[in-house]
Backbone as CSV, one residue per row, in Angstrom:
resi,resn,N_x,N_y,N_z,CA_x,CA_y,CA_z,C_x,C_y,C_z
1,UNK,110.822,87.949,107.664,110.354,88.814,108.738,109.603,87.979,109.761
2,UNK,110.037,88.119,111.172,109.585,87.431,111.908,107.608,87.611,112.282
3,UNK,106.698,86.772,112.918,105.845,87.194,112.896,105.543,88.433,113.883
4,UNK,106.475,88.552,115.089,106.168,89.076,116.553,106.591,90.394,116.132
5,UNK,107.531,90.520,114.930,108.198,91.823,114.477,107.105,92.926,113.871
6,UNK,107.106,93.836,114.796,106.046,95.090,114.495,106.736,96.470,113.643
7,UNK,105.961,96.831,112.943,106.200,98.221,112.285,105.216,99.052,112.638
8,UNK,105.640,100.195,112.846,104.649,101.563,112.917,104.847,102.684,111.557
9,UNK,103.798,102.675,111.201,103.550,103.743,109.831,102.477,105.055,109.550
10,UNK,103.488,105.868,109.226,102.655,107.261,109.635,101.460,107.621,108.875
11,UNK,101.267,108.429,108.688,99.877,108.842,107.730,100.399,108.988,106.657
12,UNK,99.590,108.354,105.315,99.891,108.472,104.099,101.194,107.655,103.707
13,UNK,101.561,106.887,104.481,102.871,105.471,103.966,101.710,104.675,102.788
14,UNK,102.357,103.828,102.277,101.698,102.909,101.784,102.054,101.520,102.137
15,UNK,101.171,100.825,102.051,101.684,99.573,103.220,101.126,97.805,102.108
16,UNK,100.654,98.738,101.222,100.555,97.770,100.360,100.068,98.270,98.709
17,UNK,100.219,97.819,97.319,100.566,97.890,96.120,99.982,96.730,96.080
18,UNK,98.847,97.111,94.707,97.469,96.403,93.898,98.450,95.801,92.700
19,UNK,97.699,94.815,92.299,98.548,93.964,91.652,100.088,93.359,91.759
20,UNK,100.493,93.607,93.479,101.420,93.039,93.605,101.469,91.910,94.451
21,UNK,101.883,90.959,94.766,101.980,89.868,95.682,102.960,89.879,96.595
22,UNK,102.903,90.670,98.197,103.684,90.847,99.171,103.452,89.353,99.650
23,UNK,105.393,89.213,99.865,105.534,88.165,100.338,105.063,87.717,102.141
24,UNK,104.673,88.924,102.505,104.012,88.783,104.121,102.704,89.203,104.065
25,UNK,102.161,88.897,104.862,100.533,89.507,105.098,100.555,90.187,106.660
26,UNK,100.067,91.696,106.277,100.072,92.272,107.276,98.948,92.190,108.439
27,UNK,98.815,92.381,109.509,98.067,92.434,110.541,97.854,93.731,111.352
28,UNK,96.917,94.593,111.130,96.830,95.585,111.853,96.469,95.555,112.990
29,UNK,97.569,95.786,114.177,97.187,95.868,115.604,96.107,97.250,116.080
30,UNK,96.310,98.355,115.013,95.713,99.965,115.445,95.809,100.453,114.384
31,UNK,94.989,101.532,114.341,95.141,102.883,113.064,93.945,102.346,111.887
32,UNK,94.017,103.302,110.771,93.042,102.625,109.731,94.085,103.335,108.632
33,UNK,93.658,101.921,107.805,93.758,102.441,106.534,92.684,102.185,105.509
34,UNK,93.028,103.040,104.475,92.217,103.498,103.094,92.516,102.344,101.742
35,UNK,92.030,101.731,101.665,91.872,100.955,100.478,91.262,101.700,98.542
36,UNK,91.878,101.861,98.109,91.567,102.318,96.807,92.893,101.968,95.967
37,UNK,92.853,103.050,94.759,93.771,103.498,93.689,94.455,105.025,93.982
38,UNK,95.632,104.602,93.428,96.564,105.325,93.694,97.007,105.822,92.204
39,UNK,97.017,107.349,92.019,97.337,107.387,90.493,98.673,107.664,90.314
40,UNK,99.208,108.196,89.174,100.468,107.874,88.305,101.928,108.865,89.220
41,UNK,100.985,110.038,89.834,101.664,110.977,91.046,101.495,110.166,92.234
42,UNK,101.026,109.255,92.680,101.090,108.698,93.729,100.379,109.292,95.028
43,UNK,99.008,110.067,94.568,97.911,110.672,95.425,96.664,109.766,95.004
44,UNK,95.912,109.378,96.358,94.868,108.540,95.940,93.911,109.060,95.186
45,UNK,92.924,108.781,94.566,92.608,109.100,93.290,90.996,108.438,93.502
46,UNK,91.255,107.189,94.081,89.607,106.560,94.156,89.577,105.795,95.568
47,UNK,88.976,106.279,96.431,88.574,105.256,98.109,87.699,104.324,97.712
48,UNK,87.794,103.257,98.373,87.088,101.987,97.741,86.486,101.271,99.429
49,UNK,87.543,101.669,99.841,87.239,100.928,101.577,88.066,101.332,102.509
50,UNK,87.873,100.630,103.756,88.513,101.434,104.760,88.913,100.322,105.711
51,UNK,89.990,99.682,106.516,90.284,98.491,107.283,90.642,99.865,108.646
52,UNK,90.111,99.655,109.921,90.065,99.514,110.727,90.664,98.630,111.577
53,UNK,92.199,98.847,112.456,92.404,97.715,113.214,91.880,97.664,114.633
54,UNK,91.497,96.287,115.047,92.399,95.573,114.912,91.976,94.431,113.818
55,UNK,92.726,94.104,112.581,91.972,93.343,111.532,92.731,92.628,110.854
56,UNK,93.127,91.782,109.883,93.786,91.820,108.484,93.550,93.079,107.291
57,UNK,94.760,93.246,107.001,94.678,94.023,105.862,94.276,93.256,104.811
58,UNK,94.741,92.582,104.543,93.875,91.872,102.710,94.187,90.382,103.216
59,UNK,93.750,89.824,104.109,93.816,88.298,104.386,92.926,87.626,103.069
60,UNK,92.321,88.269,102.483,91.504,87.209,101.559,92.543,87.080,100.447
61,UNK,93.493,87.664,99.450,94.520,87.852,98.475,95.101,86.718,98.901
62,UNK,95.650,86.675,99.896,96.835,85.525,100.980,96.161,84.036,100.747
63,UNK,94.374,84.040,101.283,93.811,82.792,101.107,93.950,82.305,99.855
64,UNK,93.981,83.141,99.345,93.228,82.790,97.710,94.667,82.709,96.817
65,UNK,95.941,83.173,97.420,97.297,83.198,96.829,97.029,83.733,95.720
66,UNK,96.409,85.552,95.556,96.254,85.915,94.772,97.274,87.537,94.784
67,UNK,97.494,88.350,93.915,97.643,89.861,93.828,96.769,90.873,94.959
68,UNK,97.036,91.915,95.232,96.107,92.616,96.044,96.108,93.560,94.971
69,UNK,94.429,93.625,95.080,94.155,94.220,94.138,93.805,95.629,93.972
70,UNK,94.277,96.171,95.348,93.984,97.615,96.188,95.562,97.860,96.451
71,UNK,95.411,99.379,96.179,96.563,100.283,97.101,95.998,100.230,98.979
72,UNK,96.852,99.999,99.871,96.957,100.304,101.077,97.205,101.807,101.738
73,UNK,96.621,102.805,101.959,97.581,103.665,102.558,96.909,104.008,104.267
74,UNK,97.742,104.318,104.816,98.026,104.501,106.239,96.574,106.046,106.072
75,UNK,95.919,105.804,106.585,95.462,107.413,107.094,95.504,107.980,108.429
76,UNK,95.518,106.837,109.618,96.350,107.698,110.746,97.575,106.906,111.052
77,UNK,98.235,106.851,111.884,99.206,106.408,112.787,98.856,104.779,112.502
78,UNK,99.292,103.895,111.888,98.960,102.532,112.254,100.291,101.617,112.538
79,UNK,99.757,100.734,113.613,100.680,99.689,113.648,100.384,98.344,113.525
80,UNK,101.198,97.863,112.615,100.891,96.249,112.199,102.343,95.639,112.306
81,UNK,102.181,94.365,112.508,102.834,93.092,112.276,102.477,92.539,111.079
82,UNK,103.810,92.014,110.945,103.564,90.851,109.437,103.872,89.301,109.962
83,UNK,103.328,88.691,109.007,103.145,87.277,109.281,103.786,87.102,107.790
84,UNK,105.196,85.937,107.520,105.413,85.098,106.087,104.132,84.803,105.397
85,UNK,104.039,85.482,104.446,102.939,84.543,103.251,103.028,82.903,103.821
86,UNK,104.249,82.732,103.277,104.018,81.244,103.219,103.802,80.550,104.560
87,UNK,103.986,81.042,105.623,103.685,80.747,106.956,102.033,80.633,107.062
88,UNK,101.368,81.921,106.411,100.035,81.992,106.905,99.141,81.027,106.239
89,UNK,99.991,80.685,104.901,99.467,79.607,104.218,99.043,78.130,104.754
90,UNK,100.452,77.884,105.228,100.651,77.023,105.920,99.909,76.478,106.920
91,UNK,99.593,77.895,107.506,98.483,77.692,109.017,97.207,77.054,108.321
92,UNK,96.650,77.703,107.058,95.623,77.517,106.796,95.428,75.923,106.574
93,UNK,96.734,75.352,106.028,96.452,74.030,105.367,96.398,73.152,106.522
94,UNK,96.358,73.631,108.141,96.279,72.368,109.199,94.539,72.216,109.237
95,UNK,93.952,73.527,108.789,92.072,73.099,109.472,91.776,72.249,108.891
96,UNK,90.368,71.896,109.525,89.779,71.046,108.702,89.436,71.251,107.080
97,UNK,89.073,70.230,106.403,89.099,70.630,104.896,87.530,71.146,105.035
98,UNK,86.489,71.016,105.789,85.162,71.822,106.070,85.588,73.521,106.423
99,UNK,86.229,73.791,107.322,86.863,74.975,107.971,87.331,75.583,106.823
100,UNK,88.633,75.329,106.048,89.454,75.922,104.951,88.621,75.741,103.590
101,UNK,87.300,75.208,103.463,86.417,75.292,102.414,86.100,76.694,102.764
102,UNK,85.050,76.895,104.022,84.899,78.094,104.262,85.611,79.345,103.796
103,UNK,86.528,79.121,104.338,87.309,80.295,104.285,87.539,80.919,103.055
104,UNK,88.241,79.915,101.917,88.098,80.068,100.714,87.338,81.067,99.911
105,UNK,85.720,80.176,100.556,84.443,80.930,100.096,84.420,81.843,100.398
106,UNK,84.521,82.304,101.849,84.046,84.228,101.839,85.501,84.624,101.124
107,UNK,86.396,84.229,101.156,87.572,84.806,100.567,87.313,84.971,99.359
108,UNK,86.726,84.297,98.490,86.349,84.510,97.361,85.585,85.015,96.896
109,UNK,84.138,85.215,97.714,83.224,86.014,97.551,83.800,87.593,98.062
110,UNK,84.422,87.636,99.093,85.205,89.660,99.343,86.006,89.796,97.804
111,UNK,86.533,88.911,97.510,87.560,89.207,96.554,87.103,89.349,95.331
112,UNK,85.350,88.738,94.910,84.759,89.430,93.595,84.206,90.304,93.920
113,UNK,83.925,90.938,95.049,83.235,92.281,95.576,84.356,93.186,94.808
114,UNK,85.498,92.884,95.565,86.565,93.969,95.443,86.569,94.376,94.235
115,UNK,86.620,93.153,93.303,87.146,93.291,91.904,85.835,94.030,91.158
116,UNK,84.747,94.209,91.496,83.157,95.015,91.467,84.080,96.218,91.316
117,UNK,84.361,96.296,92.524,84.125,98.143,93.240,85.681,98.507,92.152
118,UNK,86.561,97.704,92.037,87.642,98.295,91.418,87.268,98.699,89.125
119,UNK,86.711,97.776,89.813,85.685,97.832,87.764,85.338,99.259,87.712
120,UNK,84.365,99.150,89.082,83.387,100.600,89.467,84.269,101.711,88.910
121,UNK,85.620,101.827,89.245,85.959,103.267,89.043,86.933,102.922,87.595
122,UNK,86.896,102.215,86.994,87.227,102.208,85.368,86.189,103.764,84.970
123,UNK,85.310,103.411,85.532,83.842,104.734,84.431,85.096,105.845,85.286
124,UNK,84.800,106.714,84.212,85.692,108.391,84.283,84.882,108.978,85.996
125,UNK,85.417,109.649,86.479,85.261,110.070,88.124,84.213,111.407,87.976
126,UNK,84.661,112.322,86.626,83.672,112.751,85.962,82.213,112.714,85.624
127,UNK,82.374,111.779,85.172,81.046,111.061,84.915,79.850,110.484,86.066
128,UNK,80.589,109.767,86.876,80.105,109.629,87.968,79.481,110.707,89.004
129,UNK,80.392,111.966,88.973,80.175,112.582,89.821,78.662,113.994,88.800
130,UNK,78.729,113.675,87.371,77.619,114.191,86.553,76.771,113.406,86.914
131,UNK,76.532,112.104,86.884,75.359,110.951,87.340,74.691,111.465,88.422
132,UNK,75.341,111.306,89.260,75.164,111.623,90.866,74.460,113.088,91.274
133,UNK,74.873,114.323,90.836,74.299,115.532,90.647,72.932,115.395,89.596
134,UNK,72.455,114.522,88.800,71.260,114.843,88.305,70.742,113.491,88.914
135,UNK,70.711,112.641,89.701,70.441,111.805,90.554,69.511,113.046,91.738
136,UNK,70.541,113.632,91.866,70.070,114.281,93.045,69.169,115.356,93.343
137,UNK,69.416,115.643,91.805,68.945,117.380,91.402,67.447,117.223,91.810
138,UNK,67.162,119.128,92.194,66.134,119.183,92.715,65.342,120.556,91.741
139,UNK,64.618,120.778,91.416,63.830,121.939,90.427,63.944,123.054,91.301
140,UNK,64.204,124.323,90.691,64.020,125.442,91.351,62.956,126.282,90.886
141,UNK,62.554,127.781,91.638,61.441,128.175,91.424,61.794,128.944,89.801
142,UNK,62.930,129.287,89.709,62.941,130.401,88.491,62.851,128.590,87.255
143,UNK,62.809,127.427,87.609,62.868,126.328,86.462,64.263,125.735,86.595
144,UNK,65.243,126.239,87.288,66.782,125.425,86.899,66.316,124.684,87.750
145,UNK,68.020,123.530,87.547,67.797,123.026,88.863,68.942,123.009,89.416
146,UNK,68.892,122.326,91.067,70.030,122.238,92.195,70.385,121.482,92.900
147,UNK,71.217,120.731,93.229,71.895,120.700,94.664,72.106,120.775,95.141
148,UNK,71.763,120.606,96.642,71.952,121.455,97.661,72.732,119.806,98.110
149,UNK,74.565,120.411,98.730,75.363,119.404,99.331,74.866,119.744,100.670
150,UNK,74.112,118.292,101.261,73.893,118.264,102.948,74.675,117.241,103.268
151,UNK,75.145,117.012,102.847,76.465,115.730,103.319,77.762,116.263,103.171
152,UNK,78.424,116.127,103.898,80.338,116.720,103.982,80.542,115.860,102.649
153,UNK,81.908,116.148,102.447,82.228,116.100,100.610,82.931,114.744,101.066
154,UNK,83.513,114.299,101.896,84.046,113.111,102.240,83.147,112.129,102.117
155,UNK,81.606,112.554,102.595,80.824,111.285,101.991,80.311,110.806,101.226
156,UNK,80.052,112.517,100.327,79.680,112.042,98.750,80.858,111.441,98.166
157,UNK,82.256,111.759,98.380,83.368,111.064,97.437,83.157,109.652,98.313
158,UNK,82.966,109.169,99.146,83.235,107.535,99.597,81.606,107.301,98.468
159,UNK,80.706,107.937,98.366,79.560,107.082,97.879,79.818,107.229,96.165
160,UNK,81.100,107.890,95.616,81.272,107.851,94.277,82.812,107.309,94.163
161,UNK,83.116,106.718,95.270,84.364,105.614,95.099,85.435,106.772,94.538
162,UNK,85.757,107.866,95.061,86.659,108.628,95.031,87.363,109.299,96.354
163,UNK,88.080,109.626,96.153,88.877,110.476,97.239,88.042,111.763,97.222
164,UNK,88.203,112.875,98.464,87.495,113.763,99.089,88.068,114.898,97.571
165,UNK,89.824,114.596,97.743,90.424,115.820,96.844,89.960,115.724,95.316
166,UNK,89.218,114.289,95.085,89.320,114.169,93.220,87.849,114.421,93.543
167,UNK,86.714,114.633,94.002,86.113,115.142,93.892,85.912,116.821,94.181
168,UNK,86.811,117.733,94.653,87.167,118.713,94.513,87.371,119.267,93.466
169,UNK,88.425,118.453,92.873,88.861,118.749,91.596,87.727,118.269,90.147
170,UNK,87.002,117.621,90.672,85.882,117.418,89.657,85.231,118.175,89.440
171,UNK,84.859,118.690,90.762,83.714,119.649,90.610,84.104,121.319,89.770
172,UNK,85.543,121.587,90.184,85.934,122.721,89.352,85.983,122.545,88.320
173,UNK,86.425,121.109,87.734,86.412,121.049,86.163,84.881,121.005,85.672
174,UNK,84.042,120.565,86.345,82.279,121.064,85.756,82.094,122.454,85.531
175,UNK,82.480,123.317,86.539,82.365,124.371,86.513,82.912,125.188,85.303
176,UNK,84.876,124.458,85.319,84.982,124.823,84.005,84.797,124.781,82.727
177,UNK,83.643,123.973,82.824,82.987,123.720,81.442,82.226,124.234,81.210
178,UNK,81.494,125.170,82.371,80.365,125.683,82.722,79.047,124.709,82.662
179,UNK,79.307,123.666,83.527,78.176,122.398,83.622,77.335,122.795,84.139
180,UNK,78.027,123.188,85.594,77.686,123.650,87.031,77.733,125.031,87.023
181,UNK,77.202,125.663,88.776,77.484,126.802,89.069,77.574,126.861,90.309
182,UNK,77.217,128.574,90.956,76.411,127.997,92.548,78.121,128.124,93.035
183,UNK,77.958,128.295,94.822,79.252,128.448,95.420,78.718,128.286,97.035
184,UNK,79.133,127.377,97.810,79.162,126.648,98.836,78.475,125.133,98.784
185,UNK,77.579,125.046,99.572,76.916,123.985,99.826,75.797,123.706,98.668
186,UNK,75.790,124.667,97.617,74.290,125.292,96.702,75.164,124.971,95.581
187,UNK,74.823,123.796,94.251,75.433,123.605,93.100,74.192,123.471,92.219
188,UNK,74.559,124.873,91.525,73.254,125.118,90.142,73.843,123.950,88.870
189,UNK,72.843,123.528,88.240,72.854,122.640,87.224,72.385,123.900,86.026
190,UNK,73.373,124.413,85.261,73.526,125.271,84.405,73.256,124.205,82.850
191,UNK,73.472,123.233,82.566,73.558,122.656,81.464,73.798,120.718,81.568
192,UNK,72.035,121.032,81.713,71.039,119.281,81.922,72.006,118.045,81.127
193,UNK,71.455,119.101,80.163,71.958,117.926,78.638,73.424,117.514,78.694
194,UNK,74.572,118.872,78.580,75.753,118.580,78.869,76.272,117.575,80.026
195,UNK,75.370,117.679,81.155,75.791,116.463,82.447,75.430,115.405,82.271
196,UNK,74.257,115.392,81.386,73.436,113.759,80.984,74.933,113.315,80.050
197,UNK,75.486,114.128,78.819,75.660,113.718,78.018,77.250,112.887,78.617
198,UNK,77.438,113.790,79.594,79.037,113.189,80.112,78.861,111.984,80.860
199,UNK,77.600,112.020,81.840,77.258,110.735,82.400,77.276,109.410,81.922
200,UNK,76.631,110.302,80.782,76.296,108.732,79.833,74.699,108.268,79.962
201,UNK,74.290,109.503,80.084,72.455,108.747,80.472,71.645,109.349,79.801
């Protein structure tokens, strides 16, 4: 694939596959995409990050001639160019050996971040999202306690490394356990012990 050769990809394409080694490295001219896991139905499952173009999509994988260790997906309209792997390689090996030390390094340092945040969501999404509610919880006058969501659900799922929808779906399965209660923005903590005990705390 030539480098000048552009693709445009709609919302929700996937433009790149974790643990695989694409033989090009993409370049986003526009659009953003969502960095996470992608589960076994092929709906994201955990947000981890977000690339904004105009940028590299996973230029550090490429430095480091490693796997990407993230699903890619398109969330608006994006357009990128690809560059040959082995081309971009190539480029790298003309800098100086001071310059391509660099690079290495933050490449290597984003790339144990990544591998952090991807550990991060090994713990059950469950669990996390029990942590997080008695993190937050606040005492009420009759003795329970609550949450009151003042943040849109998109930002509590980016601050529990999930998607907006798997925390949706989390929260009904608390409910169906009868963890939780409460209906809008107002989530009663019906059963302390039971959320500690799923947390793990």
């Amino acid at each position: 694939m030539r480098a000048s050769e552009t693709e445009q990809a709609p919302p929700g394409a996937v433009l790149q596959r974790r643990a695989l080694q694409p033989e090009t490295v993409a370049y986003i001219d526009s659009g953003r995409v969502v960095l996470g896991i992608l589960g076994r139905d092929g709906v994201l499952e955990h947000q981890l990050g977000l690339v904004q173009g105009p940028g590299w999509l996973d230029a550090s994988s490429a430095v480091l001639d490693q796997p990407c260790l993230m699903d890619g997906i398109a969330e608006t309209e994006v357009v990128l160019r690809h560059l040959p792997r082995a081309v971009f390689r190539s480029t790298l090996s003309t800098q100086s050996a001071a310059v391509h030390g660099v690079l290495v390094d933050v490449a290597r340092a984003h790339r144990q971040q990544a591998e952090l945040a991807v550990s991060r969501v090994a713990k059950d999404a469950d669990a996390r999202c029990a942590e997080w509610l008695l993190r937050h919880a606040q005492s009420g006058e009759a003795g329970g306690y609550f949450v009151s969501l003042v943040e849109r659900k998109r930002t509590i799922a980016a601050q529990l490394g999930i998607a907006p929808e798997t925390l949706s779906r989390v929260l009904r399965h608390l409910r169906d356990r009868n963890l939780i209660g409460g209906a809008g923005r107002l989530v009663n903590l019906l059963d302390i012990a039971g959320l500690r005990a799923l947390a793990g705390t």
